[in-house]
C-alpha positions in Angstrom: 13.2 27.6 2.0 15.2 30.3 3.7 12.1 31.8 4.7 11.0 28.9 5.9 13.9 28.6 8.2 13.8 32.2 9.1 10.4 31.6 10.7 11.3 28.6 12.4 9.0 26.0 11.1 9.9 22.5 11.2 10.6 20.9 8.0 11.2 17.0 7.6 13.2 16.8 4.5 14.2 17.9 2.1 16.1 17.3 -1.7 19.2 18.5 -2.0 19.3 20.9 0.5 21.4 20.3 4.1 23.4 23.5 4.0 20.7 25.6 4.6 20.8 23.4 8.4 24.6 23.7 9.8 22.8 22.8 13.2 22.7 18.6 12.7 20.1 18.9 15.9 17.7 20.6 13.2 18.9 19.4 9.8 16.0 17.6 7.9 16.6 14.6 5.5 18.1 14.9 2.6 16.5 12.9 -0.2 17.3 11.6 -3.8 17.3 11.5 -6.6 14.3 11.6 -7.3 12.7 11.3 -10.8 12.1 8.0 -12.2 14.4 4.9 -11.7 17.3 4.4 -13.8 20.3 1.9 -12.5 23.2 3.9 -14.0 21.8 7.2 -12.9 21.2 6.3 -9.2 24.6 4.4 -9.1 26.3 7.1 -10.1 24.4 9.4 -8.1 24.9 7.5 -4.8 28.8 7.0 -5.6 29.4 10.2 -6.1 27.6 11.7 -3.3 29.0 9.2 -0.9 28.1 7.5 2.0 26.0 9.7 4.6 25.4 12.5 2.3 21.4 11.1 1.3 19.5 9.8 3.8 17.0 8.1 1.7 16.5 7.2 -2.0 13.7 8.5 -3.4 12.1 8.0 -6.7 8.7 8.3 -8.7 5.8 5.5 -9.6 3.7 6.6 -12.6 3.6 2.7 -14.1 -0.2 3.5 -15.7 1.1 5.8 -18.2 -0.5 9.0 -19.6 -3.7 9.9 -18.3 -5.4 10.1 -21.8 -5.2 6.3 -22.6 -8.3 5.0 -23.5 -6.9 1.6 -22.6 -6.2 2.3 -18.8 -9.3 0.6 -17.3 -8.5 -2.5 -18.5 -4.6 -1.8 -17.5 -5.9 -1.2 -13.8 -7.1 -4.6 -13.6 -4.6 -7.0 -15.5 -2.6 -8.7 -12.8 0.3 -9.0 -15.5 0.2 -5.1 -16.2 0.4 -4.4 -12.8 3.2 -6.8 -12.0 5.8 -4.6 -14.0 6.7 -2.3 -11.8 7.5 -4.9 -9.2 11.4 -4.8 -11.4 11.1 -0.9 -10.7 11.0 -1.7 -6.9 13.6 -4.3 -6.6 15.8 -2.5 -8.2 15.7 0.2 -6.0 16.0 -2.0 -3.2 18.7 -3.4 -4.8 20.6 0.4 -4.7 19.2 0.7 -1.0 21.0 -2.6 0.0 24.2 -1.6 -2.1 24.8 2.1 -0.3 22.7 1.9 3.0 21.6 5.2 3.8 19.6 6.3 6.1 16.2 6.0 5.5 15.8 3.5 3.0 13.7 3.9 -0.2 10.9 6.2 -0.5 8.3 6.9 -3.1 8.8 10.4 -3.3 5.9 10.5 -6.0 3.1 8.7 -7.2 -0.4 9.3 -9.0 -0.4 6.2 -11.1 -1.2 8.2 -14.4 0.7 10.8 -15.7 -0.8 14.5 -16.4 -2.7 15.7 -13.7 -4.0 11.8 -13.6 -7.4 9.9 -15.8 -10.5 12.4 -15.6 -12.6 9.2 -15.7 -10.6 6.9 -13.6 -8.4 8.6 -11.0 -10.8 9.6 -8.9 -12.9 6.6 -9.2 -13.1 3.2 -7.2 -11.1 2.0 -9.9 -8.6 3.5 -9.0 -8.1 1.7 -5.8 -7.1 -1.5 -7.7 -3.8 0.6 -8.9 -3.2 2.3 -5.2 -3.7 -0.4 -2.6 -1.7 -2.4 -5.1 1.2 0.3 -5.1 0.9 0.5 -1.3 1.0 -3.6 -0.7 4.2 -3.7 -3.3 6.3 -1.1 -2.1 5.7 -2.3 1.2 7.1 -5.5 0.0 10.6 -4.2 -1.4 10.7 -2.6 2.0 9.8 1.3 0.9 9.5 3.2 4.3 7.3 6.0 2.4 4.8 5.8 0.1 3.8 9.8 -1.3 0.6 9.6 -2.9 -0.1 12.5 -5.4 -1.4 14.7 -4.4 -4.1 15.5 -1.5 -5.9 18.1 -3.8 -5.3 19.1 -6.8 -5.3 17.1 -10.6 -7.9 14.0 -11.5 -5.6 12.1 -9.0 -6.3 13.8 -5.6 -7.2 12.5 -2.7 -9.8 15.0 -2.4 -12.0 16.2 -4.9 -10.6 20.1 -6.1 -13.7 21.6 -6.0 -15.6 20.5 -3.1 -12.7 18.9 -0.9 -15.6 15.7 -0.4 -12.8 12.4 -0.4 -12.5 10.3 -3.3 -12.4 6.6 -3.2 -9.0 6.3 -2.8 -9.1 8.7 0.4 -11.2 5.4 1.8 -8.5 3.4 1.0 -5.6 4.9 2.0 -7.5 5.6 5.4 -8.0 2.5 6.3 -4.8 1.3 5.3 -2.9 3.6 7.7 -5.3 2.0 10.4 -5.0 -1.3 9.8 -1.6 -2.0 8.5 1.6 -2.0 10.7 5.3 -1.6 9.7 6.1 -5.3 9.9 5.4 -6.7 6.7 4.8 -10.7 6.0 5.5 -13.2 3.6 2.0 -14.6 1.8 2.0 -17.4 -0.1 -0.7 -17.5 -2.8 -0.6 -18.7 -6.5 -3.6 -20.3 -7.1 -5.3 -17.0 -9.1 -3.7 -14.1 -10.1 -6.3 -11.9 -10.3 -6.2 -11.7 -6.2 -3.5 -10.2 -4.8 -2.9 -10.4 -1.0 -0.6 -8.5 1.4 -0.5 -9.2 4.8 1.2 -6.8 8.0 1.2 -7.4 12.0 -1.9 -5.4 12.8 -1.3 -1.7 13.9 -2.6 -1.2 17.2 -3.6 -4.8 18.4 -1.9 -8.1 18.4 -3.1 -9.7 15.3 -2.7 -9.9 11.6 -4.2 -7.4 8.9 -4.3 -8.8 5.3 -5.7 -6.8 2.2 -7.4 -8.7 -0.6 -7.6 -7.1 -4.1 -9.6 -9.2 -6.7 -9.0 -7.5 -9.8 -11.4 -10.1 -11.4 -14.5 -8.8 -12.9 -16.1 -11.5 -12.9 -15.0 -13.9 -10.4 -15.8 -14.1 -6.5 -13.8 -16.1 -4.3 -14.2 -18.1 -1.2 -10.3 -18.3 1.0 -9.7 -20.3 3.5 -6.8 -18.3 6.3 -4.3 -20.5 8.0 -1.0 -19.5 9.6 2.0 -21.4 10.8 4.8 -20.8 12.8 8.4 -20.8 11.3 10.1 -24.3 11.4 13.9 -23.5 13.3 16.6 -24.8 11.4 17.5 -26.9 14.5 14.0 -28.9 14.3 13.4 -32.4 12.2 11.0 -32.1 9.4 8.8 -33.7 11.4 8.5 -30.9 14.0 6.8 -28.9 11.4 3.2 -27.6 12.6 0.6 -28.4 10.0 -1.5 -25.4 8.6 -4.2 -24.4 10.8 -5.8 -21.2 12.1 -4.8 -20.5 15.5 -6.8 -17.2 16.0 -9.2 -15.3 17.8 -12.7 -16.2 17.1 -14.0 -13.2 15.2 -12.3 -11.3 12.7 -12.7 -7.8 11.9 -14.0 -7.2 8.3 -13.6 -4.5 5.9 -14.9 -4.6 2.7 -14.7 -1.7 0.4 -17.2 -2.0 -2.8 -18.3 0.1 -5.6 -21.9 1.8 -5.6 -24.3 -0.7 -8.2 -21.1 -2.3 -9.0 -20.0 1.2 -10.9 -16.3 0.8 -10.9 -15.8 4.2 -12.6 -18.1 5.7 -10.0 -17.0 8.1 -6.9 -18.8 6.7 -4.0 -17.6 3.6 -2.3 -19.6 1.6 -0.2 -17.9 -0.1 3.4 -19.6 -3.2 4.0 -22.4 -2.2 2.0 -22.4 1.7 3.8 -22.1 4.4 1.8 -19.3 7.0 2.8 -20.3 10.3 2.2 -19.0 13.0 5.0 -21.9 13.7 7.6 -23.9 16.7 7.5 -21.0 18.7 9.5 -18.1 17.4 6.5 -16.6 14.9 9.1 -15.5 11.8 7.7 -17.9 8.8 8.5 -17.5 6.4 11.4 -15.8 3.0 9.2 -16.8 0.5 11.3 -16.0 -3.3 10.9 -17.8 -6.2 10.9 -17.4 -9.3 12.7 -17.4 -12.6 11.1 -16.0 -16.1 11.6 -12.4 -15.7 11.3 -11.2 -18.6 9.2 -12.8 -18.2 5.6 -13.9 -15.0 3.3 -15.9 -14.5 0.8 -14.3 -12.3 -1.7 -16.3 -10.6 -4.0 -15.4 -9.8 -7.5 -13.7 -6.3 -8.1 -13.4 -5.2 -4.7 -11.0 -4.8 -1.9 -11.2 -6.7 1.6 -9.1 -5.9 4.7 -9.2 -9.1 7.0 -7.8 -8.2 10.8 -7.1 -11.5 12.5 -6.8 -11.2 16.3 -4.0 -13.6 17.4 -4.2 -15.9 20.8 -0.5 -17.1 20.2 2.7 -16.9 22.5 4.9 -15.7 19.3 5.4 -12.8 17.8 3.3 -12.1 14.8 6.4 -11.7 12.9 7.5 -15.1 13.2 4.2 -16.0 11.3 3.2 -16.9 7.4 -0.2 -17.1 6.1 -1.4 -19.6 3.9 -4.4 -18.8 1.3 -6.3 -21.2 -0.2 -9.1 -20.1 -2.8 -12.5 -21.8 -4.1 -13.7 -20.2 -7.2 -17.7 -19.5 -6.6 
């Protein structure tokens, strides 16, 4: 780290370490601690530290367990399973709310399975399930960061070790950093739990981007979208707007798919393309493709990102979606 300094790079945070920065112009964050959550440990960290001294509260996700378990595929897609770690990220949030600091909570770490990661499932589409999951949920209990682990290197990488050609989950992530802005909304949907929906203002346009997980293997799902304004707490019960969809025309559709339906293969179709880097290694143009905005058709295990344009005078953050399924 000294030598870091000494050759004047820029660092953006660190843990444990601000004395190495006297100069509070150039002092990087200071994160912890790290490791995975326990309540008396962070408590007792945070106390003692004090207030100001940590600027965001970091901590690790590895909720699919070692990454020899035989049992992990069937893990990756049991809504129940995957609904544990939701008490890991509330009660983080529950520390951020207590102390305050700084930055808020961060993943420092995650790679859903321990050890390097599932030779046969982390870098797989099935693997996407776990991650876009992980990236809707911590967005949820308002995580500012989410570090995936790791860009190369292990069965969990982003990129495959040998030939640095993305895995699925590269796909994923990609298009999540596109799509999804930092204002996250409330979604309503308990009709099935094998979908799982997350919805954010859109990134660069006015609009709404929502990801759809089904986790069903077997099940495909048609949803109909509606959104609503907020009732103020001044208005009669009456002046509450019925559901209806009040957007653009189109929508923008993702939909990410597994090659022959081969969940446990390693090339991921985008509305039925194929991405495989072009002849020069770029990545592949991920293109959209318009549909009529107010229903879906959801296939089964597979991931949809839904971009709603808006035509509305509010903000997007004073909007809720509604979902309503129809089993096919």
């Amino acid at each position: 780290m000294k030598y870091t300094i000494s050759k004047g790079y820029k660092v953006d945070s660190y843990e444990f370490v601000k004395e190495l920065h006297p100069d509070p112009k150039t002092q990087p964050k200071v994160l912890g601690p790290s490791g995975y959550y326990d309540e008396k440990w962070f408590n007792s960290f945070l106390e003692v530290s004090g207030h100001d001294v940590v600027d965001g509260v970091t901590h690790h996700i590895y909720n699919l367990g070692p990454g020899d378990d035989p049992n992990m595929i069937t893990k990756i897609q049991d809504p129940s399973y995957l609904n544990q770690v939701a008490r890991t990220y509330k009660g983080v949030l529950n520390i951020v709310n207590k102390f305050k600091p700084q930055s808020g909570a961060w993943v420092s770490e995650s790679g859903g399975a321990l050890h390097g990661g599932a030779k046969d499932l982390s870098p797989t589409f099935a693997d996407g399930f776990w991650y876009l999951d992980q990236l809707g949920m911590a967005s949820t209990y308002n995580h500012k960061v989410f570090c995936r682990q790791t860009l190369i290197g292990g069965n969990y990488a982003l990129l495959n070790t040998t030939t640095s050609i993305p895995n699925p989950d590269y796909y994923g992530a990609l298009l999540w950093h596109r799509l999804m802005g930092s204002t996250v909304l409330a979604v309503t949907q308990e009709s099935n739990p094998n979908l799982r929906v997350y919805a954010h203002c859109a990134k660069k346009k006015p609009g709404i981007s929502t990801i759809f997980i089904n986790l069903s293997k077997d099940s495909s799902f048609n949803v109909t979208l509606s959104n609503y304004e907020h009732q103020s707490r001044n208005s009669r019960s009456t002046d509450v707007a019925k559901p209806e969809f009040r957007g653009s025309k189109d929508r923008e559709e993702y939909h990410l798919a597994a090659l022959a339906g081969n969940i446990q293969g390693q090339i991921v179709l985008l509305n039925d393309v194929p991405m495989v880097p072009t002849e020069t290694f770029d990545i592949p143009t991920m293109e959209p493709k318009l549909v009529n905005a107010s229903t879906a058709h959801l296939y089964c295990s597979s991931f949809h990102s839904l971009c709603n344009h808006q035509r509305l005078s509010s903000p997007c953050l004073c909007l809720n979606y509604i979902i309503t399924l129809s089993k096919m």
